[in-house]
TILOKE-956348 format. One record per residue (C-alpha): x, y, z; residue in one letter; residue number from 1. Coordinates in steps of 0.001 Angstrom, whole numbers, plus 500000, padded with zeros to 6 digits. Example, Ala and Ser with C-alpha at 12.3 -4.5 7.8 and 13.67 -1.06 7.14 Angstrom:
<nodes>
       x       y       z  code  pos
  512300  495500  507800     A    1
  513670  498940  507140     S    2
</nodes>
This chain:
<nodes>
       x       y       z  code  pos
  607025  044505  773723     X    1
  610222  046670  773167     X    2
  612634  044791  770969     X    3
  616305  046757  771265     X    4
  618349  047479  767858     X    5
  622344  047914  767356     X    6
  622649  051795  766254     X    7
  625795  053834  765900     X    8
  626614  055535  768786     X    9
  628059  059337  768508     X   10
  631425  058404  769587     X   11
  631568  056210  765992     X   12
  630697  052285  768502     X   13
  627725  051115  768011     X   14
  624927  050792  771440     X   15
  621377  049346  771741     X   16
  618352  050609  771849     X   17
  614733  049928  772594     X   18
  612885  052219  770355     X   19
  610606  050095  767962     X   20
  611011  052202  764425     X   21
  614902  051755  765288     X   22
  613674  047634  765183     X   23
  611522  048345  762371     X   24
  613341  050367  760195     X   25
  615481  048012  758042     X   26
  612970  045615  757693     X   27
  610322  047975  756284     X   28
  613475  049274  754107     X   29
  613874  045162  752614     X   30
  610649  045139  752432     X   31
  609875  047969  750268     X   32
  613277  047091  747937     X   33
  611640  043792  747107     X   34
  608653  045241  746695     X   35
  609348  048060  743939     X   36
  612163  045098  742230     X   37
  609154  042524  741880     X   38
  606974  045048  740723     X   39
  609518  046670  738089     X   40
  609935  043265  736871     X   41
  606456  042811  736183     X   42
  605987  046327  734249     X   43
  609069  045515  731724     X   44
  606425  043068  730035     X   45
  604024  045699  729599     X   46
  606047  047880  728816     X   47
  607588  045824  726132     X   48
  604500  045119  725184     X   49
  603259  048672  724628     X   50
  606450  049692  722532     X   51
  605246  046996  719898     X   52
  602213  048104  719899     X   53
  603390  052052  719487     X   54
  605532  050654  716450     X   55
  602725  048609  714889     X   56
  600738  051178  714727     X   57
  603230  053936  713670     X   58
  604644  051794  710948     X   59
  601088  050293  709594     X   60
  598541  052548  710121     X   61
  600262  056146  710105     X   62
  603458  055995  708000     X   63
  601464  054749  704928     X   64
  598955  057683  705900     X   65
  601538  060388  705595     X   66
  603087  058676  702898     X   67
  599118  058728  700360     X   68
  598878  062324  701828     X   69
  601947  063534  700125     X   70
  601070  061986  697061     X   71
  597520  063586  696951     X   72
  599065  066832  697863     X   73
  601780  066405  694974     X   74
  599082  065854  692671     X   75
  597118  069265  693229     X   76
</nodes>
């Protein structure tokens, strides 16, 4: 079944039509928006959760690495 659409016209009004991506179009274009928000919103948490981990590590594990390396290398 053909559903028709309101598209601009080249004299600047606005006409139907019947072609079914015209029909289509904006929906799929909602669609996808809502889509890519919902799934941005879920990768902020993971993201978040990722940064943490980067400055865990960076502050507890490697900055105190760096930090006995000097001193050994001071000592020589």
């Amino acid at each position: 079944m053909l559903r028709s659409a309101a598209v601009p016209t080249e004299h600047g009004g606005w006409g139907l039509t019947a072609d079914p991506i015209a029909v289509a179009a904006p929906l799929v274009g909602v669609e996808l928006w809502f889509d890519t928000r919902s799934r941005s919103r879920r990768l902020v948490s993971e993201l978040e959760a990722d940064t943490h981990l980067h400055v865990h590590k960076e502050n507890n594990v490697l900055f105190p690495a760096v930090l006995d390396l000097e001193e050994d290398l001071a000592k020589r």
